[in-house]
py3Dmol code that shows the C-alpha trace and the ligand (Angstrom):
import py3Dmol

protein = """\
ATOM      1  CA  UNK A   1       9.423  14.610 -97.201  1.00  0.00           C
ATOM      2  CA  UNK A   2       8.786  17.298 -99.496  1.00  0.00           C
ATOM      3  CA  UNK A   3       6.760  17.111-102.649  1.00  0.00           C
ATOM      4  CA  UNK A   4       8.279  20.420-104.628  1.00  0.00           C
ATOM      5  CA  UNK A   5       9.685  18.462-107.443  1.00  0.00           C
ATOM      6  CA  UNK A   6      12.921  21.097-107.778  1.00  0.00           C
ATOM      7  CA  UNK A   7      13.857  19.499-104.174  1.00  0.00           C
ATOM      8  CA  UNK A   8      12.544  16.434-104.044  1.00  0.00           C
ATOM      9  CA  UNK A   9      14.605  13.399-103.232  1.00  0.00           C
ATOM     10  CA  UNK A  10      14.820   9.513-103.782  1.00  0.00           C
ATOM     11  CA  UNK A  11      12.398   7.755-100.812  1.00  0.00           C
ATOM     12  CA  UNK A  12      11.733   4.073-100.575  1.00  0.00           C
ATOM     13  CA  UNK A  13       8.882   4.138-102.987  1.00  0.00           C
ATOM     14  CA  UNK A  14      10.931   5.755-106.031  1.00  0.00           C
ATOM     15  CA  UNK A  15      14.416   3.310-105.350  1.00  0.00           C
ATOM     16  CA  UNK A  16      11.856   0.167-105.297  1.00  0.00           C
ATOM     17  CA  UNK A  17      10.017   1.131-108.658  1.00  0.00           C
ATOM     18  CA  UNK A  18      14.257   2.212-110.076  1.00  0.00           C
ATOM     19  CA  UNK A  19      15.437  -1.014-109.077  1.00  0.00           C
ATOM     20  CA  UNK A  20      12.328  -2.347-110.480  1.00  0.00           C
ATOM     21  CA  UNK A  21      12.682  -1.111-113.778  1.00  0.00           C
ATOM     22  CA  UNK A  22      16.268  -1.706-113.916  1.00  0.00           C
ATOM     23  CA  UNK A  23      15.662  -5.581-112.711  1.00  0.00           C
ATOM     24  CA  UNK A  24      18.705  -4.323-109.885  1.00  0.00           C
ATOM     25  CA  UNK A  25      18.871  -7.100-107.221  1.00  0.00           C
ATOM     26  CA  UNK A  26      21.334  -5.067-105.278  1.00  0.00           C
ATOM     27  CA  UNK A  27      24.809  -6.998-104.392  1.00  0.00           C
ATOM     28  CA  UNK A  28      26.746  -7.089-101.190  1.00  0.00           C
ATOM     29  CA  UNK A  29      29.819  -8.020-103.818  1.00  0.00           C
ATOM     30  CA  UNK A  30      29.570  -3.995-105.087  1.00  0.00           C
ATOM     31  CA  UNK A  31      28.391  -2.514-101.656  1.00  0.00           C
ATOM     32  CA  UNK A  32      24.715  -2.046-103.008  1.00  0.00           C
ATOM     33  CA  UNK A  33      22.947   0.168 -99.893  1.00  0.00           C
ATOM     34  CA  UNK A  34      20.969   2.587-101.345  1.00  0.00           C
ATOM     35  CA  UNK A  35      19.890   5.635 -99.200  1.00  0.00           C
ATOM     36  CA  UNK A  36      16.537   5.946 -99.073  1.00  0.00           C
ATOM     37  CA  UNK A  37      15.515   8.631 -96.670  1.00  0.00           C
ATOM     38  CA  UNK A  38      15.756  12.463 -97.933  1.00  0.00           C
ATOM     39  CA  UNK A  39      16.971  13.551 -94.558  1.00  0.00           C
ATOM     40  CA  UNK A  40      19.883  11.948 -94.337  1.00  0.00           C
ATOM     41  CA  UNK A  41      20.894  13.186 -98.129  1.00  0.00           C
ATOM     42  CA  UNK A  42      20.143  16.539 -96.993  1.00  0.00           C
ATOM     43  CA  UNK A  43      22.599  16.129 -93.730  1.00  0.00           C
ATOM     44  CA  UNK A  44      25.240  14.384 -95.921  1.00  0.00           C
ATOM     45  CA  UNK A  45      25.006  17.327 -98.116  1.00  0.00           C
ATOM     46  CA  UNK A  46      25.499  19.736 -95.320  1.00  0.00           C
ATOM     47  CA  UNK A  47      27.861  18.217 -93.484  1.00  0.00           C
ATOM     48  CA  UNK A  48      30.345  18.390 -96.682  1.00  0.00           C
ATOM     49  CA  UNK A  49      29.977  22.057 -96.998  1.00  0.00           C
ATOM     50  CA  UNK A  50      30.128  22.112-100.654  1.00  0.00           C
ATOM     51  CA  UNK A  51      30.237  25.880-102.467  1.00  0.00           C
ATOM     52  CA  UNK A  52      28.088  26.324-105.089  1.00  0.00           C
ATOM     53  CA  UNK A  53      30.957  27.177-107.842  1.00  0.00           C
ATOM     54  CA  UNK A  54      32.640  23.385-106.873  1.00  0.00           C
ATOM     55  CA  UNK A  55      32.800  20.313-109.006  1.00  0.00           C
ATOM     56  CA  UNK A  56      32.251  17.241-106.897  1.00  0.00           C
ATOM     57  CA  UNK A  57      33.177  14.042-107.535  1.00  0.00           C
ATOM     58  CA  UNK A  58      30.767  10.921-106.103  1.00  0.00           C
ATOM     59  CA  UNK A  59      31.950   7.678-106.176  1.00  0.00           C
ATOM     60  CA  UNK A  60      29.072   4.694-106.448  1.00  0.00           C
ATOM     61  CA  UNK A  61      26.119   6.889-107.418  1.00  0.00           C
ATOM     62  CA  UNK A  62      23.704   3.763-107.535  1.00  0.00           C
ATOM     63  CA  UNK A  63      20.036   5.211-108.706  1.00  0.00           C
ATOM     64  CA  UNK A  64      21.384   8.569-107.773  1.00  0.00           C
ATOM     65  CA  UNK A  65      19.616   9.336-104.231  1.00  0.00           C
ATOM     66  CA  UNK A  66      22.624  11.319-103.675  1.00  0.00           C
ATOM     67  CA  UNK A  67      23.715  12.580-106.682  1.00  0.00           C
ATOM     68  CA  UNK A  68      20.448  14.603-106.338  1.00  0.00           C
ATOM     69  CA  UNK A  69      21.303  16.262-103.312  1.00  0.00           C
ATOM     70  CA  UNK A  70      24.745  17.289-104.463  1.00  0.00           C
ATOM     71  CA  UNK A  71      23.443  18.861-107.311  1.00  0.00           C
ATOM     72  CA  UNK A  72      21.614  21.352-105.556  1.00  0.00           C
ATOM     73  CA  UNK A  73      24.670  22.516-103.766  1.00  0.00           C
ATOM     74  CA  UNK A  74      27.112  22.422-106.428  1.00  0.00           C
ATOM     75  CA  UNK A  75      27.797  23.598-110.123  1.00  0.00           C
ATOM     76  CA  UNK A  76      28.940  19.952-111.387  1.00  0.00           C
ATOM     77  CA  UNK A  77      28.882  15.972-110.271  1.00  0.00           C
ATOM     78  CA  UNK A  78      31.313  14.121-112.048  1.00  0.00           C
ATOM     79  CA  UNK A  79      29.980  10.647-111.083  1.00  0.00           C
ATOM     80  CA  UNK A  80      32.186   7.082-110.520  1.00  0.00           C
ATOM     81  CA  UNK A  81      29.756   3.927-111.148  1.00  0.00           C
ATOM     82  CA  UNK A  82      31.051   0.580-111.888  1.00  0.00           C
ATOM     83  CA  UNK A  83      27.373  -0.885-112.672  1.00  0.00           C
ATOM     84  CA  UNK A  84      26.933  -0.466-116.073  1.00  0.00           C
ATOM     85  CA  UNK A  85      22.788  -0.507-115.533  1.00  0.00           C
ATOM     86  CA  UNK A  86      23.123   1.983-112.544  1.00  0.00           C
ATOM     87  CA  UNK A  87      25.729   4.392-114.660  1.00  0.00           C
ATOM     88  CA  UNK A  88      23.551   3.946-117.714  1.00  0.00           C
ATOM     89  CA  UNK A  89      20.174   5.072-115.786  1.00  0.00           C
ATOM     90  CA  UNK A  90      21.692   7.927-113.970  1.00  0.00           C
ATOM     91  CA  UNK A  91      21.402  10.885-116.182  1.00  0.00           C
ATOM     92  CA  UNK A  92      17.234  10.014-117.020  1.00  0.00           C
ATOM     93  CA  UNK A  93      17.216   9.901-113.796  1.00  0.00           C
ATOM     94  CA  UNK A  94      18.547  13.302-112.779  1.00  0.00           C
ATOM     95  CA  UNK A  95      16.368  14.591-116.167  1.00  0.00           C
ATOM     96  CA  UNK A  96      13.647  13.104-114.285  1.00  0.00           C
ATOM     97  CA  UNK A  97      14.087  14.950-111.457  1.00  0.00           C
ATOM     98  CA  UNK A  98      16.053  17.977-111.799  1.00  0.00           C
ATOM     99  CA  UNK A  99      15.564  18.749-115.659  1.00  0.00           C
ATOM    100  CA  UNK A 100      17.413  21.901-114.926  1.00  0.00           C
ATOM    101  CA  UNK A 101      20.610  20.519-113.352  1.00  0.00           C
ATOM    102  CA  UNK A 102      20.815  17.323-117.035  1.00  0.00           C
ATOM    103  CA  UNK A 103      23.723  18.943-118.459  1.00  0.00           C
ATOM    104  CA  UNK A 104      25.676  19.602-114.881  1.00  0.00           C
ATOM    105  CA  UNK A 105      26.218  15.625-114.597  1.00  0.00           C
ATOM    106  CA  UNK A 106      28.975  13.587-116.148  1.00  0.00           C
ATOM    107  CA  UNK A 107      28.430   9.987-115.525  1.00  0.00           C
ATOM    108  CA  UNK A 108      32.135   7.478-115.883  1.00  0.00           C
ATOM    109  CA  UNK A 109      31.345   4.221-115.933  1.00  0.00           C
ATOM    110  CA  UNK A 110      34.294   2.525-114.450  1.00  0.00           C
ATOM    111  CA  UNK A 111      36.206   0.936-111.380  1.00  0.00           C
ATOM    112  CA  UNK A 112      36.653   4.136-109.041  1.00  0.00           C
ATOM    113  CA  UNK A 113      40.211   2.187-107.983  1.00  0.00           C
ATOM    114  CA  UNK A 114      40.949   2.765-111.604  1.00  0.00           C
ATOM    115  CA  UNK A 115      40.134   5.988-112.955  1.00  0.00           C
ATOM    116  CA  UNK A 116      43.302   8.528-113.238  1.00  0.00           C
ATOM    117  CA  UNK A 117      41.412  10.771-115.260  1.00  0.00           C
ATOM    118  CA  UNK A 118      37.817  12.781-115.009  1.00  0.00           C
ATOM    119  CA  UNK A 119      36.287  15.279-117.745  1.00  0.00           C
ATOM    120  CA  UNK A 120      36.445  17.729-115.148  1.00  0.00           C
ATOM    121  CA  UNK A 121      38.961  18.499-111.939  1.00  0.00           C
ATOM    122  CA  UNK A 122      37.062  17.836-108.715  1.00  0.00           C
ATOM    123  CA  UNK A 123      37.483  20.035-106.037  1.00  0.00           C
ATOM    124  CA  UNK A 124      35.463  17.686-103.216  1.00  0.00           C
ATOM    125  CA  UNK A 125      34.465  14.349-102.533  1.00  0.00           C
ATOM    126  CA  UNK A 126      31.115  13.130-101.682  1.00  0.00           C
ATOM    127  CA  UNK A 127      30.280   9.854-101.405  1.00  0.00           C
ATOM    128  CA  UNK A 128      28.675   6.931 -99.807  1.00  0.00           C
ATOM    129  CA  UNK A 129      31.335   4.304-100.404  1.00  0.00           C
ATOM    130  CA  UNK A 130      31.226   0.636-101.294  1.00  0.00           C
ATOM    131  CA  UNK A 131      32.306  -0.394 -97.878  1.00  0.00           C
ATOM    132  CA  UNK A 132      34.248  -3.374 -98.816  1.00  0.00           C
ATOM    133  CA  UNK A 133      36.591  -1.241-101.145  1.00  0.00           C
ATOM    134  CA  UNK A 134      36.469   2.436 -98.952  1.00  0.00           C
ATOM    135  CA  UNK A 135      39.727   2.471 -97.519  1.00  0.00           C
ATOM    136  CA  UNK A 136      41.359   2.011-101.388  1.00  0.00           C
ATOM    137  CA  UNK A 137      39.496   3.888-102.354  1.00  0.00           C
ATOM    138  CA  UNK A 138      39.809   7.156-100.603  1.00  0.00           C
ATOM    139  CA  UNK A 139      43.772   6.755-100.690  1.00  0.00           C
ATOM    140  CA  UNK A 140      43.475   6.045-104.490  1.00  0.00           C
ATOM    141  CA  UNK A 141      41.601   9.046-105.050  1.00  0.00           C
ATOM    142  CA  UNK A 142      44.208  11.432-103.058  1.00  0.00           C
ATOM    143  CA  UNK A 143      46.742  10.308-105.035  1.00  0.00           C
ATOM    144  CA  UNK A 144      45.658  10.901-108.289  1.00  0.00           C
ATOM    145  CA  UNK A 145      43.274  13.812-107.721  1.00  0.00           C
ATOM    146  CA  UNK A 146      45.250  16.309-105.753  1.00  0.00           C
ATOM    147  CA  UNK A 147      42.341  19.492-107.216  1.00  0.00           C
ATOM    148  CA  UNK A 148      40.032  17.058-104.442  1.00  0.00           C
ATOM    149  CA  UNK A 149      40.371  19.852-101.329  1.00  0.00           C
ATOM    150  CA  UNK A 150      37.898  18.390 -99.502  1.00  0.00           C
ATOM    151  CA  UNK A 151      34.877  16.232 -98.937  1.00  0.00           C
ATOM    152  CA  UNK A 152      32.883  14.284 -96.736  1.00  0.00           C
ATOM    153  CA  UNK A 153      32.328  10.227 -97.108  1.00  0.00           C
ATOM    154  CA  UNK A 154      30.001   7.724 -95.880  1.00  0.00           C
ATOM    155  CA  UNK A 155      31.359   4.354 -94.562  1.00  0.00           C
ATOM    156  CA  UNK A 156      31.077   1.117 -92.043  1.00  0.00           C
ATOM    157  CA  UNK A 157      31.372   3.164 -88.778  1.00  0.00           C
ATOM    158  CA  UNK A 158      34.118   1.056 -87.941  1.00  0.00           C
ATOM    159  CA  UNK A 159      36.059   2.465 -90.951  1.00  0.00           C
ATOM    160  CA  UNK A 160      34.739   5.969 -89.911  1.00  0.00           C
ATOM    161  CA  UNK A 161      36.515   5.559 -86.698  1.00  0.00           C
ATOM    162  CA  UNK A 162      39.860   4.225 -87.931  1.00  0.00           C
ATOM    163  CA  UNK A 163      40.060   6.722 -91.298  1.00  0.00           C
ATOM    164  CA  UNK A 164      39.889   9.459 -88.455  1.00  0.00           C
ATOM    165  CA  UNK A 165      42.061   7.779 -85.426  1.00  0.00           C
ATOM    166  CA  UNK A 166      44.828   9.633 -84.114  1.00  0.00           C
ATOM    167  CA  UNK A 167      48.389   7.770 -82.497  1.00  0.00           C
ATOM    168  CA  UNK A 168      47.581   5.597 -79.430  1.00  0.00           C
ATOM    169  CA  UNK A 169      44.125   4.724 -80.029  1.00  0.00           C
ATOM    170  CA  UNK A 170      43.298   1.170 -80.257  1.00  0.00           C
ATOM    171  CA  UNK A 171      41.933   1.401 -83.596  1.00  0.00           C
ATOM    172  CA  UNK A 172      45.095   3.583 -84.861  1.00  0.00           C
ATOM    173  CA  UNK A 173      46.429   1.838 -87.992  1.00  0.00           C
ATOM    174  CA  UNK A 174      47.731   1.656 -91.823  1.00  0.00           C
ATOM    175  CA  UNK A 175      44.751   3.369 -93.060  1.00  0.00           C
ATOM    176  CA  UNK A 176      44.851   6.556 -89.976  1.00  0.00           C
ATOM    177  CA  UNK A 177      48.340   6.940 -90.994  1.00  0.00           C
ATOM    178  CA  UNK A 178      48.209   6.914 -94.801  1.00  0.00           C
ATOM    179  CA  UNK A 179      45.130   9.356 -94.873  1.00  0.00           C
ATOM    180  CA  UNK A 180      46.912  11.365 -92.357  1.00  0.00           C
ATOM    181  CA  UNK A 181      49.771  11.772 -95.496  1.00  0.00           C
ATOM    182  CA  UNK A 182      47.174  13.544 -97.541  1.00  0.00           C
ATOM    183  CA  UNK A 183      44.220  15.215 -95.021  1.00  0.00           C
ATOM    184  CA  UNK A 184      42.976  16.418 -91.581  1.00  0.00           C
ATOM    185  CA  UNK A 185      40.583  13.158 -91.925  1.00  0.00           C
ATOM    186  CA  UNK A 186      37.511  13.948 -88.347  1.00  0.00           C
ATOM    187  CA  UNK A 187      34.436  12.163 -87.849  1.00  0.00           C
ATOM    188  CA  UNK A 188      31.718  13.335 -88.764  1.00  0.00           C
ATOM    189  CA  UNK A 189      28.353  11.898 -87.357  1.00  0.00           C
ATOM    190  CA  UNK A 190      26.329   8.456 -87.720  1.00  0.00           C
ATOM    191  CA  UNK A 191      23.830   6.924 -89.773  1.00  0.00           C
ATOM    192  CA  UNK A 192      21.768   4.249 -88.854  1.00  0.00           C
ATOM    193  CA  UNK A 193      20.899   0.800 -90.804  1.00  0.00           C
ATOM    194  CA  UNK A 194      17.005   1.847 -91.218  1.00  0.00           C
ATOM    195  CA  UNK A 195      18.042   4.369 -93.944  1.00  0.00           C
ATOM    196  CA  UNK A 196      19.572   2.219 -96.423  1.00  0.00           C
ATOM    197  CA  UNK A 197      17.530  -0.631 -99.045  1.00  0.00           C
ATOM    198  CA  UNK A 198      18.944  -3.178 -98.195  1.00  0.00           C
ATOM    199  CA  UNK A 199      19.514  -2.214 -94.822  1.00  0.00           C
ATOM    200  CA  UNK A 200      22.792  -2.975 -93.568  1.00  0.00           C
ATOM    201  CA  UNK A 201      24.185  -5.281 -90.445  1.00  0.00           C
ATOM    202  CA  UNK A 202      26.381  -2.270 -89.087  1.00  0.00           C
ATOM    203  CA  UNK A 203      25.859   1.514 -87.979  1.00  0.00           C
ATOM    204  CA  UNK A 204      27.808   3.833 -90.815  1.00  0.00           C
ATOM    205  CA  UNK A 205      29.934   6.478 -89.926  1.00  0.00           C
ATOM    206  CA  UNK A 206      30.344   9.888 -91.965  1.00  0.00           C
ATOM    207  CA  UNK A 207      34.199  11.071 -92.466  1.00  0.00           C
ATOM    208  CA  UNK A 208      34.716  15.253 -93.464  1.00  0.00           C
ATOM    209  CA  UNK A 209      38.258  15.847 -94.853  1.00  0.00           C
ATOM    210  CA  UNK A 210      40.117  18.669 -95.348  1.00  0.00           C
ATOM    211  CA  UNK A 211      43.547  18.456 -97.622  1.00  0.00           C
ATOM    212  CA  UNK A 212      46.750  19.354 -96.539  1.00  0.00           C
ATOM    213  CA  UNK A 213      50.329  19.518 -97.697  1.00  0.00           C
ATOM    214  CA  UNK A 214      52.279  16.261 -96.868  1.00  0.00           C
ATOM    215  CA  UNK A 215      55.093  16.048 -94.104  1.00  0.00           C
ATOM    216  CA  UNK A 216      58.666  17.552 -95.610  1.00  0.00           C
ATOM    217  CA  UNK A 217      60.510  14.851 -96.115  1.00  0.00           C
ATOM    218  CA  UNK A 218      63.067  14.028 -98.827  1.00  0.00           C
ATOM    219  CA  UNK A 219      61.473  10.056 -99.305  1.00  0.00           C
ATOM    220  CA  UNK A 220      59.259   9.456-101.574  1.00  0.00           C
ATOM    221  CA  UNK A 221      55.408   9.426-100.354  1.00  0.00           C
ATOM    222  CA  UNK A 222      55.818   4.894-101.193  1.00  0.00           C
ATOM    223  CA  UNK A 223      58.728   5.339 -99.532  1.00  0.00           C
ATOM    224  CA  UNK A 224      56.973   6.354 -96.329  1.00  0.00           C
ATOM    225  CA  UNK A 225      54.231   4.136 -97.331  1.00  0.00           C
ATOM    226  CA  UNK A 226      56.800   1.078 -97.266  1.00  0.00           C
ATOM    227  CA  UNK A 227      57.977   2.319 -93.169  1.00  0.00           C
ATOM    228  CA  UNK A 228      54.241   1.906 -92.346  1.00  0.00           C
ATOM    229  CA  UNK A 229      53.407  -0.886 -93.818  1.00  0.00           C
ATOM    230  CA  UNK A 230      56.431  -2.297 -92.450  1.00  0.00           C
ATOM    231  CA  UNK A 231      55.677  -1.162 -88.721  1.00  0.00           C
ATOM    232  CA  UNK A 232      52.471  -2.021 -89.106  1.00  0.00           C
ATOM    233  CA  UNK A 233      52.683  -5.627 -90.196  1.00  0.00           C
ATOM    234  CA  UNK A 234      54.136  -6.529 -86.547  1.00  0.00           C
ATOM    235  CA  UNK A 235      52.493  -4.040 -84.646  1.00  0.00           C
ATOM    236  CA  UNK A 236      52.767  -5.765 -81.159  1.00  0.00           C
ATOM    237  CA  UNK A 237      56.463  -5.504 -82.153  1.00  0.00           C
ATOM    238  CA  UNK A 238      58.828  -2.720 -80.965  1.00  0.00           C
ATOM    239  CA  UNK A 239      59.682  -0.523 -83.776  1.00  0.00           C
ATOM    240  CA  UNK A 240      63.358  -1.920 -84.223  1.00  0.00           C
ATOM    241  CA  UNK A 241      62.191  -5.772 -84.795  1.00  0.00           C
ATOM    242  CA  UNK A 242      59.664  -4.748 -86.838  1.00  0.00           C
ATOM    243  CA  UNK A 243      61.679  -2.273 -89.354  1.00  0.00           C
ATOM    244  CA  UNK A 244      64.478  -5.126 -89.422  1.00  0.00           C
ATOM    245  CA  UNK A 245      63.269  -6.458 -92.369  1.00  0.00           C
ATOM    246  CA  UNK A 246      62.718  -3.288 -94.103  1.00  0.00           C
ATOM    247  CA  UNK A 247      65.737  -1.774 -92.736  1.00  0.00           C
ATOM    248  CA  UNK A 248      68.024  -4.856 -93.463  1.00  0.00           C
ATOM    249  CA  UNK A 249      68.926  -5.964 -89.960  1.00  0.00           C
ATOM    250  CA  UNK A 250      67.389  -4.966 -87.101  1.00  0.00           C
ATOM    251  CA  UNK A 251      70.610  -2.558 -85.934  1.00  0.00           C
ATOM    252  CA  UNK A 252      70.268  -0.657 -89.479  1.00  0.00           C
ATOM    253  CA  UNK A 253      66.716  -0.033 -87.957  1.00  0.00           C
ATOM    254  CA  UNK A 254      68.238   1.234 -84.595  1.00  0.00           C
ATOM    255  CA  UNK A 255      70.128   3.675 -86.619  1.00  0.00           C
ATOM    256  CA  UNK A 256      67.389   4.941 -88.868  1.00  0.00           C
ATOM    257  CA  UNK A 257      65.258   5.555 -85.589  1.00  0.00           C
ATOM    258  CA  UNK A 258      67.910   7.376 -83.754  1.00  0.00           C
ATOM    259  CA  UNK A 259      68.736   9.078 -86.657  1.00  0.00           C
ATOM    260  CA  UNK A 260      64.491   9.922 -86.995  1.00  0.00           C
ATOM    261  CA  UNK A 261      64.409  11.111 -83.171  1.00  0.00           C
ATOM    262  CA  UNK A 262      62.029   8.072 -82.204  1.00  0.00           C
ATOM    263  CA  UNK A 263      62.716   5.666 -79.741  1.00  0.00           C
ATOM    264  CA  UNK A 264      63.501   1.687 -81.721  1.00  0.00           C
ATOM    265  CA  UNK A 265      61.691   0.297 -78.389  1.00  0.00           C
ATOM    266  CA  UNK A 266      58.542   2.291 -79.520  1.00  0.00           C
ATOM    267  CA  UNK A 267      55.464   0.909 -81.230  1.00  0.00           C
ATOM    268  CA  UNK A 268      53.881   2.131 -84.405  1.00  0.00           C
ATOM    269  CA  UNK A 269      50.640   2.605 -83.375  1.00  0.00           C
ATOM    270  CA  UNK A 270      52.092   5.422 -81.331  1.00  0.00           C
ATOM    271  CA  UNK A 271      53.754   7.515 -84.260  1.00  0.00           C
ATOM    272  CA  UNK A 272      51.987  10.078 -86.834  1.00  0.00           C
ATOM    273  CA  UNK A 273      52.648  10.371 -90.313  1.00  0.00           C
ATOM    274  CA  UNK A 274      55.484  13.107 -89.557  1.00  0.00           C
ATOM    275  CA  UNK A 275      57.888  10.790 -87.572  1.00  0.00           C
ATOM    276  CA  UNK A 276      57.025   7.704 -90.438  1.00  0.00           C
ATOM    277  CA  UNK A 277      58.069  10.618 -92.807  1.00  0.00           C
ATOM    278  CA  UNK A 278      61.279  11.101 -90.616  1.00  0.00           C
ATOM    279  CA  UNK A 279      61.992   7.307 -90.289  1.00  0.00           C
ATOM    280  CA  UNK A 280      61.436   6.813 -93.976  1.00  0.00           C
ATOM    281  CA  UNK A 281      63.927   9.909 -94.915  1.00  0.00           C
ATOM    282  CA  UNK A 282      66.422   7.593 -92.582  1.00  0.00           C
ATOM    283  CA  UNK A 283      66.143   4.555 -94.917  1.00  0.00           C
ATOM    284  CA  UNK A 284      69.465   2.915 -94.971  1.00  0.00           C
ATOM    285  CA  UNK A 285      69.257   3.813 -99.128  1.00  0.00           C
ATOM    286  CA  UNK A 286      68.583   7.596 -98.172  1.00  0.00           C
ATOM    287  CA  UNK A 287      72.009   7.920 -96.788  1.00  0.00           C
ATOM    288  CA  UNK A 288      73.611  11.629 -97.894  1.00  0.00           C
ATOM    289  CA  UNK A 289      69.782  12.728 -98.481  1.00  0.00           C
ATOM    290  CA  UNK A 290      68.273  13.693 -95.355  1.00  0.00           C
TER     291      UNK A 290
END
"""
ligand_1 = """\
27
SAM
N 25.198 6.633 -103.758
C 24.128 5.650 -103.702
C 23.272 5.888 -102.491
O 23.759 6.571 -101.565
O 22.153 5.421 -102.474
C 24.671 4.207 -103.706
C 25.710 3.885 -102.647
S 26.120 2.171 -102.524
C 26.680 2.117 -100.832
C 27.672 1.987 -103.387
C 27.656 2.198 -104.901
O 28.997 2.059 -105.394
C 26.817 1.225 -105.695
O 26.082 1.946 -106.644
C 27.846 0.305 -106.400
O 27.395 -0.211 -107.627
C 29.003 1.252 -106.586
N 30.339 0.635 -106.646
C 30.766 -0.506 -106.026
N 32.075 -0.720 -106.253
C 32.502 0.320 -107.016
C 33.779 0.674 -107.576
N 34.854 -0.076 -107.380
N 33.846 1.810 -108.332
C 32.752 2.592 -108.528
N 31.527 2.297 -108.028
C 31.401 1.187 -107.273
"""
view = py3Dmol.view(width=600, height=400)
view.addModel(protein, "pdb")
view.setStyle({"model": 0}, {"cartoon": {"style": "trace"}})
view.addModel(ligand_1, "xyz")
view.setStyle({"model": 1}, {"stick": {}})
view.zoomTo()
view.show()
């Protein structure tokens, strides 16, 4: 730990006496694990390669261990707290502690599942996530912040691994596929339970992103959502019994997979977003479009 207050992070001692003060009992309900170790910040930080000219949005800034790393690597945090005592205590916090960096913090107090609008256009994510509410999340914040290029997020390992799975692997499903729409989504490292008040049951995992352009397709991006959710829902079912329902019958399926290039007697764990793109452009109510 270093004791040059212009870099000095949140330990144990500080988050106690915050939560202290604040009268915080912190909740499993809200994902309450605060990071309390100054080396881990510091590798989160790195790991999301954040520029210094970038605006960064953080989800769940809790007492802010993290919010003061990112502000040494960026120009603004635009932070996401649905606390009202955690949002409130955030910017005397970073006064506190960064004096210089008070007026580079915008603090929202609100829902992050909710917000459609920030005071300023993020370019990345960084975040340690609520873990009950990560997956949502992260898919509600692609949609309605497209200026997010990139970023790097903490989550239950588990989620790690299936945010970043590719087609075939065991742990391959709804939420691989729909991130897949929006990012090149890779794993990024692990974090263990001992750096966390409260310390956690399970291992986290650290996800980087980087944005991309979605498939060509002519459906709509729910449209493709709908094909995955629908393969998905029966996914020890071959592709053509599962996309009956959403197809209409299970031979208007047969004809939007032929018509997609994919095999009905495949599975869906075994397709990437492209060929759910494909299937979805072959909806029975796409006819004439594709
Ligand atoms: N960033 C802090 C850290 O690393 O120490 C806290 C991380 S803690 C895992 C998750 C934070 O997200 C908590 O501060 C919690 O209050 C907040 N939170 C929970 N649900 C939320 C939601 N739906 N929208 C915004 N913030 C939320």
């Amino acid at each position: 730990m270093t004791s040059d207050p212009t870099t000095a992070l949140l330990g144990a001692t500080e988050i106690r006496r915050l939560a202290g003060e604040l009268d915080v009992r912190p909740t499993k309900t809200l994902g309450q694990n605060f990071v309390i170790d100054g080396n881990t910040i510091r590798r989160i930080v790195a790991a999301a390669d954040v520029e210094p000219d970038e605006v960064v949005l953080e989800v769940g800034p809790g007492l802010g261990s993290l919010t003061l790393g990112i502000l040494d690597a960026a120009r603004r945090v635009v932070a996401v707290e649905i606390d009202p005592k955690l949002a409130a205590r955030l910017p005397r916090t970073i006064a506190e502690f960064r004096p210089e960096k008070a007026d580079a913090l915008d603090v929202v107090l609100s829902d992050a599942m909710q917000v459609t609008e920030l005071p300023h256009a993020p370019t990345a994510l960084v975040a340690n996530l609520p873990y009950n509410v990560a997956v949502p999340v992260v898919l509600h914040l692609f949609e309605h912040f497209p200026s997010l290029r990139h970023g790097l997020v903490m989550v239950q390992d588990e989620v790690a691994d299936r945010l970043a799975a590719t087609p075939g692997s065991k742990i391959y499903g709804v939420p691989s596929v729909k991130a897949a729409w929006y990012a090149h989504m890779r794993k990024a490292g692990i974090i263990g339970k001992n750096v966390f008040w409260p310390a956690p049951k399970i291992n986290s995992g650290l996800v980087g992103f980087t944005r991309h352009d979605p498939p060509e397709t002519p459906a709509s991006r729910e449209q493709v959502f709908a094909a995955i959710d629908a393969a998905f829902a029966q996914r020890r079912k071959t592709l053509r019994a599962a996309l009956a329902g959403w197809a209409g019958s299970a031979a208007a399926a047969e004809t939007a997979l032929r018509a997609a290039g994919v095999d009905p007697q495949a599975r869906g764990e075994k397709l990437g977003i492209e060929e759910f793109a494909a299937i979805a452009a072959h909806h029975p109510s796409m006819a004439g479009e594709a």
